[in-house]
C-alpha positions in Angstrom: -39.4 8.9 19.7 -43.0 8.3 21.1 -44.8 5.1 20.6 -47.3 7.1 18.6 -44.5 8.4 16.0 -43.0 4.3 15.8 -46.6 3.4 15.5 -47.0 5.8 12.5 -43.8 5.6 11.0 -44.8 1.6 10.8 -48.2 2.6 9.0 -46.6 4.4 6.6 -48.3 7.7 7.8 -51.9 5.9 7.4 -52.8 5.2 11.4 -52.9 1.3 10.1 -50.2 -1.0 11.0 -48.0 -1.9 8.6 -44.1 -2.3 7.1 -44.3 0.1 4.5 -43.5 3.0 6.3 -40.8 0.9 8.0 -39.3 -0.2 4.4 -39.4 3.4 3.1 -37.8 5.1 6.1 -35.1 2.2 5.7 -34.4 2.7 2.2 -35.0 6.5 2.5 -31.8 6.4 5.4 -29.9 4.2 3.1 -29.9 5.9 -0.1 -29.3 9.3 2.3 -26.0 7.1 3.4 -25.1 6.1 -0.1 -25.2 9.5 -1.2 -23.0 11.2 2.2 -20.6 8.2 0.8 -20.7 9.5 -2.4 -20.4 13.0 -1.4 -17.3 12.3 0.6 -15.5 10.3 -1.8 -15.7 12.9 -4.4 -14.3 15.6 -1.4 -11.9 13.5 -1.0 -10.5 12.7 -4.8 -11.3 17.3 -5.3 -9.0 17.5 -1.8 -6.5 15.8 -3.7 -6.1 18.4 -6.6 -5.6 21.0 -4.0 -2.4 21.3 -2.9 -1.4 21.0 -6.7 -3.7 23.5 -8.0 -2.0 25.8 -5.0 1.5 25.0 -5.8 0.6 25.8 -9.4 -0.9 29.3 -8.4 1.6 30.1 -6.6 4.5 29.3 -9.5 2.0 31.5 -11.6 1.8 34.3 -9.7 5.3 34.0 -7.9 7.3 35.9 -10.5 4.4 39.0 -11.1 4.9 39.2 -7.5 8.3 39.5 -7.2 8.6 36.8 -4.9 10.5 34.7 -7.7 13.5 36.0 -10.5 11.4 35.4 -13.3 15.2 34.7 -15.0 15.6 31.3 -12.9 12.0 30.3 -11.8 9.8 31.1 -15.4 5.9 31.5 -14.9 4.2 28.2 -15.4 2.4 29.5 -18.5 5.7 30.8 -19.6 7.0 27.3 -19.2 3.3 26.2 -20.8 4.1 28.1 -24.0 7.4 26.7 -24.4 5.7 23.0 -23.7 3.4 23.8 -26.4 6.1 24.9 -28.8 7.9 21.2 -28.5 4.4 19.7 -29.0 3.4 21.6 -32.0 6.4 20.6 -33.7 6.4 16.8 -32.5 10.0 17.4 -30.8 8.5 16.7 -27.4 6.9 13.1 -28.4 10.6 12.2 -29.8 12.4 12.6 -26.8 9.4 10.7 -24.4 8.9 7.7 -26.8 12.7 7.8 -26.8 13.0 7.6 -23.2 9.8 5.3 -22.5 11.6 2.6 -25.2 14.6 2.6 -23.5 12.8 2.0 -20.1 10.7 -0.5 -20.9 13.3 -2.4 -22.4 15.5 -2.2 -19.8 12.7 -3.1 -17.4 11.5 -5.8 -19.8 14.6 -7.6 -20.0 15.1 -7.4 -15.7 12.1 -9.2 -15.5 12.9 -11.6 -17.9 15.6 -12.9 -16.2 14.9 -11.6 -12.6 11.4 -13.2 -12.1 12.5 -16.9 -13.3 15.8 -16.8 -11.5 14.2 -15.2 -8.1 11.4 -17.8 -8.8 14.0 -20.6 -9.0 16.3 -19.6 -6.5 13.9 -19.4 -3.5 11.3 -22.2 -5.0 14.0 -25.1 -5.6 17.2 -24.6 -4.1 17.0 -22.9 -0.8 20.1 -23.3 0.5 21.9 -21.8 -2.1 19.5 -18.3 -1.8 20.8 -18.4 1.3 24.3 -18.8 0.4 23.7 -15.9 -2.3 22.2 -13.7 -0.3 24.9 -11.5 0.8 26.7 -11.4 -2.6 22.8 -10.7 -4.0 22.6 -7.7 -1.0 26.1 -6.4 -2.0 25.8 -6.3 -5.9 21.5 -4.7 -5.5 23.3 -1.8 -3.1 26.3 -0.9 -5.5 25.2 2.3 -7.2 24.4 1.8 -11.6 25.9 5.3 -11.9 28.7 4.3 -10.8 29.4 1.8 -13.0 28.6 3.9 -15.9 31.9 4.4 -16.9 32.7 0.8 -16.7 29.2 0.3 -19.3 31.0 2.8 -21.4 34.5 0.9 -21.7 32.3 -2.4 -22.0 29.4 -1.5 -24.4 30.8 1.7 -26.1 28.1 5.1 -25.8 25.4 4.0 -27.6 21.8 2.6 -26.8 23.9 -0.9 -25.2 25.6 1.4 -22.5 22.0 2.6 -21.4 20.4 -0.4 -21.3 22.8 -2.1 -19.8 22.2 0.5 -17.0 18.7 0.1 -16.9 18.6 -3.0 -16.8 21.1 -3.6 -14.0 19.3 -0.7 -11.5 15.9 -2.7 -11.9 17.3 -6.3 -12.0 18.1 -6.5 -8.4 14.4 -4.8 -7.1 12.6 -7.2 -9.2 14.6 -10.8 -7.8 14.7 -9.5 -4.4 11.0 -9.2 -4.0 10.6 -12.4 -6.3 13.0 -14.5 -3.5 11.0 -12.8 -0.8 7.5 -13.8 -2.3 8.2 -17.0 -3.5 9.8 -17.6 0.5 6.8 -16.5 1.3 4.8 -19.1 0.1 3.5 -21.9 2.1 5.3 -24.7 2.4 2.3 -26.7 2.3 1.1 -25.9 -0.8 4.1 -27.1 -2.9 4.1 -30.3 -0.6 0.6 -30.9 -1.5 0.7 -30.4 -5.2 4.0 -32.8 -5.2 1.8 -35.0 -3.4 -0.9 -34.8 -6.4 1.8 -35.9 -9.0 2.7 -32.1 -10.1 5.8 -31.6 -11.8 8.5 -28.7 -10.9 7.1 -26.6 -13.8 3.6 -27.1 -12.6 4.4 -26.4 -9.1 6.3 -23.3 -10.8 3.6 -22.0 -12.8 0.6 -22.6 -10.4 1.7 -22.5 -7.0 4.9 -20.4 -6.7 4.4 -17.4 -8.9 0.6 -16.8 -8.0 1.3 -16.8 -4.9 4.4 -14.8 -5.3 2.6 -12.2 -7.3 1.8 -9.4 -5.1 5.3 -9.1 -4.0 6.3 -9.6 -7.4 4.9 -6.6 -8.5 6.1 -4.3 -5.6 9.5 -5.4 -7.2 8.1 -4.4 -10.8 7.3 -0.8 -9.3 10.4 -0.7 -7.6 12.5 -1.7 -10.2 10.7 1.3 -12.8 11.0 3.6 -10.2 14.6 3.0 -10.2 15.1 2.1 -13.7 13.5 5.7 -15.1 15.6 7.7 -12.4 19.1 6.2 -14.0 17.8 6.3 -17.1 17.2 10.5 -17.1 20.7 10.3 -15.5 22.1 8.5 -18.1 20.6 10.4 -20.8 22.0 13.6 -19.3 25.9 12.0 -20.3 25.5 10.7 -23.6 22.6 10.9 -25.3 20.8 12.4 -28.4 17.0 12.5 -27.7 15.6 11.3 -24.4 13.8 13.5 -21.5 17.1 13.9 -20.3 18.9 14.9 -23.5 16.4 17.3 -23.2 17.2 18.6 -19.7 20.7 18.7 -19.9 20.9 20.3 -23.7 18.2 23.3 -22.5 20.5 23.5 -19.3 23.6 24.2 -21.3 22.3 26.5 -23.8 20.6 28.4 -20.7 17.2 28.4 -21.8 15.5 28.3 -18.6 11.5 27.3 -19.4 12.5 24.2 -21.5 14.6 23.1 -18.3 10.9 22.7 -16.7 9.2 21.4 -19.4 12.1 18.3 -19.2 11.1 18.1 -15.5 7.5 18.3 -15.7 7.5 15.8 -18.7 9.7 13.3 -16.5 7.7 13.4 -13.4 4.4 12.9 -15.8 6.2 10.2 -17.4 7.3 8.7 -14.5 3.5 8.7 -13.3 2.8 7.3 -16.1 4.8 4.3 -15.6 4.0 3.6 -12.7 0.2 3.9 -13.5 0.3 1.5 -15.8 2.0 -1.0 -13.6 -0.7 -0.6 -11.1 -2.9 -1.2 -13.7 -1.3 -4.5 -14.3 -1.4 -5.9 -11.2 -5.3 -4.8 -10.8 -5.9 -6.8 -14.0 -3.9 -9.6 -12.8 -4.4 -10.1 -9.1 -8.3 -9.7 -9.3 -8.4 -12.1 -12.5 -6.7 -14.6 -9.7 -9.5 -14.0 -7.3 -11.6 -14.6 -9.4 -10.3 -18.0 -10.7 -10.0 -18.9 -6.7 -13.8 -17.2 -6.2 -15.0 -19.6 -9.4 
């Protein structure tokens, strides 16, 4: 760029000297930035509907094509229809707010009692965490399927055998990442409230679990993830209504597309789960930095 073009760039296209030619070309660049930013964010969040929209073209078209058996692997607006059957006659909403009561309870009642105890273990006595922690390591990696049988004998097959199984698949996610957050902590922090004439439940409830939180959660989405996976499973043995129920009873009287429409409502569901735990955490952790910000 010649000195002539800065000169009239800084006039503003006038030939006098000046800034508002500067301050237009500035903002003129910025909002040009603003809206390649745009541009590529909304590429970006389109480029994530691709592969979808592909796989979904391809199920489509798969079985007109022959590459499919249409017997085994249904088009997806055959398995559409059949979704749309369950919906119109509400059977569909049973078996979800079946399965989403029975996994929230399950994941309720682990995080009643996994938070405080993870909280209490690492926060106030140490030494015994570390003398748990290969009994805690060995009990989180036995399999809950395993021990359905053994919920069976104990609980009988109703709803008490299935939460039991929930609960005991997310239990050990969400006090593993509460001993490992509230380890995590500093030190310094508890010393320093102690020092200020805090109590244990103050140092509890201000220090130790807000600063446990983000790992707190990761055990939260962890333990769902877990908890709905067993739960389906658990459905599929005994059950009468459920997303597995529904899986398992279309599966043994062979009717193929409602097999997919159990899937596809599981994996939405599951989405949905965890969706709404990310939602929480949002709310929470950025209410906390804004308490620290204020």
């Amino acid at each position: 760029m010649t000195t002539a073009e800065i000169g009239q760039l800084a006039s503003g296209g006038s030939g006098e000297p000046g800034v508002i030619g500067v301050r237009g070309a500035t903002e003129g660049l910025y909002a040009k930035g603003q809206e390649g930013k745009e541009a590529k964010s909304f590429n970006r969040r389109v480029m994530s509907w691709y592969g979808i929209i592909a796989f979904l073209a391809l199920w489509q078209a798969g079985p007109w094509l022959g590459l499919f058996d249409a017997r085994f692997i249904p088009s997806f607006s055959a398995v559409l229809y059949d979704a749309w059957l369950l919906i119109k006659t509400g059977e569909f909403f049973v078996h979800v707010a079946t399965s989403t009561q029975r996994a929230l309870l399950g994941l309720l009642g682990a995080i009643a009692l996994g938070v405080p105890a993870g909280a209490c273990l690492a926060g106030f006595f140490p030494r015994a965490t570390r003398f748990l922690n290969p009994l805690l390591a060995l009990l989180g990696n036995i399999n809950p399927f395993a021990l359905f049988p053994l919920f069976i004998l104990l609980f009988g097959v109703g709803e008490a055998a299935k939460f039991a199984i929930i609960f005991w698949s997310a239990l050990f996610p969400v006090m593993n990442f509460t001993v490992y957050g509230v380890g995590s902590v500093d030190p310094l922090l508890v010393k320093a409230a102690r020092s200020m004439g805090a109590d244990g439940r103050q140092v509890f409830w201000k220090i130790l679990l807000p600063g446990a939180a983000p790992s707190i959660f990761t055990g939260f989405k962890m333990g769902a993830t877990v908890a709905f996976l067993f739960l389906i499973a658990a459905e599929m043995l005994s059950a009468n209504a459920g997303m597995g129920y529904l899986v398992h009873n279309a599966s043994m009287n062979n009717y193929i597309p409602r097999i997919y429409v159990g899937v596809l409502g599981i994996a939405l569901l599951g989405l949905g789960m965890t969706a709404l735990v990310n939602r929480l955490e949002r709310t929470i952790l950025s209410y906390k930095e804004e308490a620290k910000a204020s």
